[in-house]
N, C-alpha and C positions, 0 to 999 in steps of 0.2 A: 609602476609595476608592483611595487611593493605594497601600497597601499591597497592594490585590486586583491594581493593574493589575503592580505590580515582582512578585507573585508568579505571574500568567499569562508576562510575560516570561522569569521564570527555569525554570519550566514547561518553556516552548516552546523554550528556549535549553538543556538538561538533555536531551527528546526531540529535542531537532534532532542534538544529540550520539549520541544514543543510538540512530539511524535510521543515523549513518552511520559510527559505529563498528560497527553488524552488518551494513552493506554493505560495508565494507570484509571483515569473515570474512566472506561468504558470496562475493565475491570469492578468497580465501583454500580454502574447502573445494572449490567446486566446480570446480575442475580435478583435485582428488582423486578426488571423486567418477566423472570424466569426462564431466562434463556440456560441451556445445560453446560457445562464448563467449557468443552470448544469453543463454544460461538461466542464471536464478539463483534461489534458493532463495526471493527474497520477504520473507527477515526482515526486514528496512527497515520494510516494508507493515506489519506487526501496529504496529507505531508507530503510524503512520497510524490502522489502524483501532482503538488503543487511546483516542486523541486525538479521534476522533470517536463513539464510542459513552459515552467518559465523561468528555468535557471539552466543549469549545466546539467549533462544528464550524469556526469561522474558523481554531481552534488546528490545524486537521486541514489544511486549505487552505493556511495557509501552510508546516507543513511539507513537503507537496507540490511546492510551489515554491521552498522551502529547499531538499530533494533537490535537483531540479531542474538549479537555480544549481551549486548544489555539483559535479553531473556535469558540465553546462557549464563550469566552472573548471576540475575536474581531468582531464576523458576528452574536450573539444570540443564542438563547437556540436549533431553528430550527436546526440551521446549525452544531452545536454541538451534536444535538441527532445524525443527517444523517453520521456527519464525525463518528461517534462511534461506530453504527450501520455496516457501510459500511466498516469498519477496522476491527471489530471485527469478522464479515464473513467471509470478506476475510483472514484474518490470519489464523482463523481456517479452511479454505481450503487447504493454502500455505502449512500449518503446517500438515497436513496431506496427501497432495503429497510427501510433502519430508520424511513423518517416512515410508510411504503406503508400500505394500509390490511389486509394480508394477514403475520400473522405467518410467519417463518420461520426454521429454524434455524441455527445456528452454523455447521455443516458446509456447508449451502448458500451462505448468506453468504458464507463465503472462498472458496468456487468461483466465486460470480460474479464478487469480487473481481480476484480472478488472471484470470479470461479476460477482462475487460472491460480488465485493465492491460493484459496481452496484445495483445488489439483495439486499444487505442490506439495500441502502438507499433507493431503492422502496419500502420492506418491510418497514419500518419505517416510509416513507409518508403516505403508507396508513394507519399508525395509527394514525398519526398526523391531515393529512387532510380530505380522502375521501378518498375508496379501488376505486371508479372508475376513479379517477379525477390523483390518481397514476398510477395505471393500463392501462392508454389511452398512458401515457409518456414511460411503457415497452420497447414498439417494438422501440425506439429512444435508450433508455438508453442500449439496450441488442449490438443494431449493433455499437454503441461510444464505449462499454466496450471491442469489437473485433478489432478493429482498433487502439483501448489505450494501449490492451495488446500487440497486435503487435508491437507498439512503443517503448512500454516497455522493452518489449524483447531484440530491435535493441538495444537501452540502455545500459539496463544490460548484453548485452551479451559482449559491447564494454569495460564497463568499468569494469565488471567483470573478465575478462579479464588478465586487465593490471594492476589488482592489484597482490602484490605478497601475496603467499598463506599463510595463516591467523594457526600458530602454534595449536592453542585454537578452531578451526572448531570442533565443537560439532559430535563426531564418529557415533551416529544412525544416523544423518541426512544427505542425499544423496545432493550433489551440481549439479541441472538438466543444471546446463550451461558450465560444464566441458563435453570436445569433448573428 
C-alpha cells in the first residue's frame, strides 16, 4: 500500500515536471512560429490527457491545479485564474468523453480538448476584464483551439502509441487513441 501510494507521488511529481518543462518550450517556439501571446501549442495538455486516459483521473486533476499554481507563481494571479479556468473545462469535457456512453475518436477528443480549454479561459476573461473585450478574441481563440487540438492529436496519437499498455488503466474509461 505504501509503496503504491510513494509510486503515484513520484508519478504525479515526474508529470508535473514534465507538463511544465514542455510549457516552458512551447513558451519558447511560439514566438518563432509567430503565433500572438495567447496562443500556445497545448503540449502541457497531452500530460494531462495522458494522466487521465491511463492513470487515475485525480492524478489528472491535480496536475491541472499544479499547472495552475505554477502560472500563478511565475506569470500572476491573471494567468493562474485562465490556466485553472481552461484545465478545469477542459478535463471535465475529456473526462466525460471518455466515461460517455458514445465512443469517439482520438482526433475528436483533442479537439474538444483544446476548445473547451479555450472556452474556459474566454470565460474567465470575461470576468476578469470586460464580456466584450473577451468576446472580440472568440473567433481567434476558437479556430487556434482546432488547429491545437489537431496537433495534439498527431501527438498523442504518436506517442500514445509507443508507450507500452499501462496494467493500472482505469476499466470505465474508454482509450479513444487505440485503432
Amino acid at each position: 500500500m505504501r509503496n503504491s501510494k510513494a509510486r503515484e507521488i513520484a508519478l504525479t511529481g515526474m508529470l508535473f515536471a514534465l507538463a511544465i518543462a514542455l510549457s516552458w518550450l512551447e513558451s519558447c517556439v511560439a514566438p518563432l512560429l509567430g503565433l500572438i501571446p495567447a496562443l500556445k501549442l497545448g503540449l502541457s495538455n497531452i500530460v494531462v490527457m495522458f494522466s487521465l486516459i491511463f492513470l487515475r483521473t485525480r492524478t489528472a486533476w491535480m496536475l491541472v491545479v499544479l499547472k495552475a499554481l505554477f502560472a500563478f507563481l511565475t506569470r500572476g494571479a491573471t494567468a493562474g485564474i485562465l490556466s485553472l479556468c481552461g484545465g478545469v473545462l477542459s478535463l471535465f469535457v475529456l473526462w466525460g468523453l471518455l466515461v460517455g456512453p458514445i465512443p469517439i475518436s482520438g482526433y475528436i477528443y483533442c479537439i474538444c480538448g483544446a476548445l473547451a480549454h479555450n472556452l474556459g479561459q474566454l470565460l474567465a476573461a470575461s470576468l476578469i476584464l470586460s464580456s466584450a473585450m473577451a468576446l472580440a478574441y472568440a473567433p481567434v481563440l476558437l479556430l487556434a483551439g482546432i488547429g491545437v487540438g489537431a496537433l495534439s492529436y498527431i501527438l498523442s496519437s504518436a506517442l500514445f502509441s509507443a508507450l507500452p499498455s499501462l496494467p493500472n488503466q482505469q476499466k470505465e474509461k474508454r482509450d479513444p487513441f487505440k485503432k
